[in-house]
C-alpha positions in Angstrom: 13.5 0.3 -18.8 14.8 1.0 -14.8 13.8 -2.3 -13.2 11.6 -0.9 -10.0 12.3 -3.3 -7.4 16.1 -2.2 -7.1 18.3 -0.1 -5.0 17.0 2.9 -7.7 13.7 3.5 -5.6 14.1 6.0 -3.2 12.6 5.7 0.4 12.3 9.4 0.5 12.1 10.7 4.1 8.9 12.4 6.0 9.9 15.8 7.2 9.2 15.6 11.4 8.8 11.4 10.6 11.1 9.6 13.9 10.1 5.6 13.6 8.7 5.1 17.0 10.3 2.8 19.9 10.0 -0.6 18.8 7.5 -2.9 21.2 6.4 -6.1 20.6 2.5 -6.8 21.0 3.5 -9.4 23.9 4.9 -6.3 26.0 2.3 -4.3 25.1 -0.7 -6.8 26.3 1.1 -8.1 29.2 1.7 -4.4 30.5 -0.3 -3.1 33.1 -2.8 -5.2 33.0 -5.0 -3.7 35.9 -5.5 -0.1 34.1 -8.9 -0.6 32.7 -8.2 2.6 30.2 -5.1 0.7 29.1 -6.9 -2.2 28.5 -9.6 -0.7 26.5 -6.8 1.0 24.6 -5.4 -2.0 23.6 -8.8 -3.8 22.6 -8.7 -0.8 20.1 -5.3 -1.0 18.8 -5.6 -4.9 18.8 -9.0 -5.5 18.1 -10.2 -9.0 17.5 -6.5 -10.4 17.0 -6.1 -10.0 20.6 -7.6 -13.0 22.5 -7.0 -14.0 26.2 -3.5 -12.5 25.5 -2.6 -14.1 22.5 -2.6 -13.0 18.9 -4.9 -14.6 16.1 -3.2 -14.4 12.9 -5.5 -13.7 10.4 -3.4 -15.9 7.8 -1.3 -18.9 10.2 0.0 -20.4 7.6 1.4 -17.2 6.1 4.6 -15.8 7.8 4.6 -12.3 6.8 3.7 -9.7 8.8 2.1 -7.4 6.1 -0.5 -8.8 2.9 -0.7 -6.5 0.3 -4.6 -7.9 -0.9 -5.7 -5.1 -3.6 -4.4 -1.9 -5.3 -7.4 0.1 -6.8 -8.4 3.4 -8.7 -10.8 5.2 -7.8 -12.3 8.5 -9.3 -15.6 9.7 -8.5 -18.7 8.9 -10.5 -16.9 5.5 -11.7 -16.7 2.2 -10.8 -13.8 1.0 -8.7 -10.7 -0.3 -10.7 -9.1 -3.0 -9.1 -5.9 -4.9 -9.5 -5.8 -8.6 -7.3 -2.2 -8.3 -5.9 -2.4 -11.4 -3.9 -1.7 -12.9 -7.5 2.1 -11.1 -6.9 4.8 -13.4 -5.8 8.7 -12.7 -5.5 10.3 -12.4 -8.4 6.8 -12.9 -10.5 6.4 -10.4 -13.1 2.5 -10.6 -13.1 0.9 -8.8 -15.8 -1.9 -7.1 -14.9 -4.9 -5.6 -17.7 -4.2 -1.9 -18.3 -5.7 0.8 -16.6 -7.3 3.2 -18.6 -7.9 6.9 -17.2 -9.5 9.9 -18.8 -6.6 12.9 -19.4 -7.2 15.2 -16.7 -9.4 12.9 -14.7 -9.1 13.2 -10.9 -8.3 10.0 -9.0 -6.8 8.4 -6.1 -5.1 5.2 -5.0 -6.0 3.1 -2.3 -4.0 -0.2 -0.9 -5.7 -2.6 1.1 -3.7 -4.5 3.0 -3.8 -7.3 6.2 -1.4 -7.1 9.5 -0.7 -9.8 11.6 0.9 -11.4 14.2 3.2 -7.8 15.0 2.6 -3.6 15.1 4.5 -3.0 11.8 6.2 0.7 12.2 6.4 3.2 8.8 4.7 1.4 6.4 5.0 3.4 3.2 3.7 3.0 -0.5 6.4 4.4 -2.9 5.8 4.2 -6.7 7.6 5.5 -9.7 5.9 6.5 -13.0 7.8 5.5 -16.7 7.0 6.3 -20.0 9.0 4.5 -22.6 11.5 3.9 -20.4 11.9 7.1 -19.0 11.3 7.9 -15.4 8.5 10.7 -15.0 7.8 11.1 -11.5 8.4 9.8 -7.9 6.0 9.5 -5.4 6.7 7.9 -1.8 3.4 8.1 0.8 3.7 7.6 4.2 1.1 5.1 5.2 1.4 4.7 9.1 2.1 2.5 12.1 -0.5 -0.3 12.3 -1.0 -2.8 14.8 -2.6 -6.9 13.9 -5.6 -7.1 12.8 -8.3 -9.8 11.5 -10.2 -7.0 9.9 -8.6 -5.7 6.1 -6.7 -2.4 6.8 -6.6 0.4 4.0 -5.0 3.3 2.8 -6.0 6.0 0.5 -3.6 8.3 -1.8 -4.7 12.2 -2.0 -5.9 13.3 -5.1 -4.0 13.2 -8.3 -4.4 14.7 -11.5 -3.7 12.4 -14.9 -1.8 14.0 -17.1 -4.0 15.9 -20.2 -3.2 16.7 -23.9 -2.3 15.0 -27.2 1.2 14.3 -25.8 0.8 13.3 -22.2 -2.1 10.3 -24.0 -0.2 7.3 -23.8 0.9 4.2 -21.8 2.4 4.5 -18.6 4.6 1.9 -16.1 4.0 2.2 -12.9 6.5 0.3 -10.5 5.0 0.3 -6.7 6.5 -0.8 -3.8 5.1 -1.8 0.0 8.0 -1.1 2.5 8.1 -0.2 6.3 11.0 1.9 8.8 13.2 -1.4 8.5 13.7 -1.3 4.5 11.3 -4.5 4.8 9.2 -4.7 1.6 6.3 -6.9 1.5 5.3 -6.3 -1.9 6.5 -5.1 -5.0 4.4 -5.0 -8.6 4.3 -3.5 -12.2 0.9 -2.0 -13.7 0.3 0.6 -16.2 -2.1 3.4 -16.8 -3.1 4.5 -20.3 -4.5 7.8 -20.4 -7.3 8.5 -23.1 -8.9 11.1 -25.1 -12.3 10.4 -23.2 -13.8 7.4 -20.8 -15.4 5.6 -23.7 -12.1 4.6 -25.7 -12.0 2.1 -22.5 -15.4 0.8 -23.5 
């Protein structure tokens, strides 16, 4: 099996994407500091983490610029499936319990994630689906810039379809990846799907 966190994930490109100017969050609060819609701008892109001119860093004692807190599943008329990345360190192969999907079932993905300290440019979430071993799909979704924050920060795939049929039920790896413009990647983690006849072989 392709080992995900490689030079074999693509960072595919957004079509009319240009990474913005880079500016650090000390420019941008000590820039015209009389414009009262400026200001007011700010407070929104900034929030709380801006205070007296200073960002608060939601997490001090952790350097990174983006946490990567939860990766969950969610299809209507069912409970959330969730998956505790904060458990992920480099170079840790957690093992995470399966996640088991009706064939055909609609669903969507949604990272929840922290910034701090920094407006992080192009964050992306790219995963790539494997079934025995064999890649099956590619998926990279532009996320966004954001700037710090204290408050959690998500984002939310558009709908997918799982796979339906006696042949597409099975067990698949799913190898996702948390990157921005600058090839930075602040998380990387293994989890599978299983896709099932019906909801209650998950029961």
């Amino acid at each position: 099996m392709a080992d995900c966190h490689d030079e074999d994930v693509p960072e595919e490109e957004t079509p009319g994407y240009q990474k913005p100017a880079e500016k650090s969050v000390d420019e941008i609060l000590n820039t015209d500091k009389d414009d009262e819609a400026l200001e007011k701008y700010k407070k929104t892109l900034l929030g709380q983490a801006a205070d007296g001119g200073k960002i608060i860093a939601k997490f001090p004692d952790n350097p990174a610029k983006v946490i990567v807190t939860m990766l969950s599943i969610i299809v209507d008329g069912r409970p959330d499936v969730e998956l505790d990345l904060t458990r992920v360190t480099p170079g840790d192969k957690t093992k995470f319990p399966a996640i088991v999907i009706k064939e055909g079932a609609t669903y969507k993905v949604k990272i929840s994630f922290y910034v701090q300290r920094e407006i992080v440019a192009g964050l992306r979430y790219v995963q790539q689906t494997y079934r025995k071993g064999i890649r099956v799909d590619s998926e990279s979704h532009m996320v966004g810039s954001y700037g710090p924050k204290l408050d959690l920060q998500s984002f939310l795939t558009k709908p997918d379809e799982a796979p339906a049929g006696m042949i597409a039920r099975g067990e698949y790896t799913i190898k996702s990846k948390f990157t921005d413009d600058d090839k930075n990647v602040y998380l990387a983690w293994d989890w599978t799907l299983k896709i099932k006849k019906d909801w209650k072989d998950s029961e």
